[in-house]
C-alpha positions in Angstrom: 118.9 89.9 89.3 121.8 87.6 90.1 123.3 87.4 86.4 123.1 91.4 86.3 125.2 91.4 89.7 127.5 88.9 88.5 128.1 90.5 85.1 128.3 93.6 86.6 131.3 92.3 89.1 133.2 90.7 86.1 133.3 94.3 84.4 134.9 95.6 87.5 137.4 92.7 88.0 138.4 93.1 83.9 138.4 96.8 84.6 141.2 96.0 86.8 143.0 93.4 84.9 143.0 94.9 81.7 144.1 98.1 81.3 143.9 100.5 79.5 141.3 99.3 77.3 139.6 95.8 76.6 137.5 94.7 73.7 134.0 95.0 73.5 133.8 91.7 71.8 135.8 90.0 74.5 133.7 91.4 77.1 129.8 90.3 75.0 131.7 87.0 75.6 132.9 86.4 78.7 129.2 87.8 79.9 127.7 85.5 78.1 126.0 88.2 75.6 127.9 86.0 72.7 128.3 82.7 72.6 131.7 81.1 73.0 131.8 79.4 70.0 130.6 81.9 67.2 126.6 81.0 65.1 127.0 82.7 62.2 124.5 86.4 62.7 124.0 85.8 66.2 127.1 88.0 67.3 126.1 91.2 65.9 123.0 91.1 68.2 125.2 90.0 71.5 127.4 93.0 70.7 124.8 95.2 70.6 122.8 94.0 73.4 125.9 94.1 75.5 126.6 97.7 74.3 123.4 98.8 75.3 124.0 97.2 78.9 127.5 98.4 79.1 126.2 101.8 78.1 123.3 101.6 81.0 125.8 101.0 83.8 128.2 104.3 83.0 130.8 102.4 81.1 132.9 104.6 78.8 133.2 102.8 75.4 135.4 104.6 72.5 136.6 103.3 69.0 140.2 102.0 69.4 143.0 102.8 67.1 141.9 100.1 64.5 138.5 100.7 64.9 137.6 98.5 67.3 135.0 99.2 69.9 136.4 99.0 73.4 135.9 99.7 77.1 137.7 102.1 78.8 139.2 100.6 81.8 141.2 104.1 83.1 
């Protein structure tokens, strides 16, 4: 219950800080869904893990211009 609330109140304070968009990548990290320092085939299942969650609290998430998933932040 506590790390849900405190992931959730990151997302808002990088909603604010980074605008318009930020990296879903970056994100998976800094909520601990990805580990700092890479394990090779661990990331793809933090990034998909933190999609889902992202996805389950309303967050709009859209392919960027280089094909990078990202969270809209508008």
């Amino acid at each position: 219950l506590y790390m849900e609330k405190m992931r959730f109140e990151a997302v808002r304070c990088m909603s604010r800080a980074y605008r318009p968009a930020v990296p879903v990548a970056f994100v998976a990290r800094v909520l601990g869904f990805v580990d700092i320092v890479p394990v090779k085939g661990e990331d793809a299942d933090g990034l998909s893990e933190c999609e889902e969650w992202l996805r389950a609290h309303g967050a709009s998430l859209h392919d960027d211009q280089g094909g990078e998933l990202v969270l809209d932040t508008k």
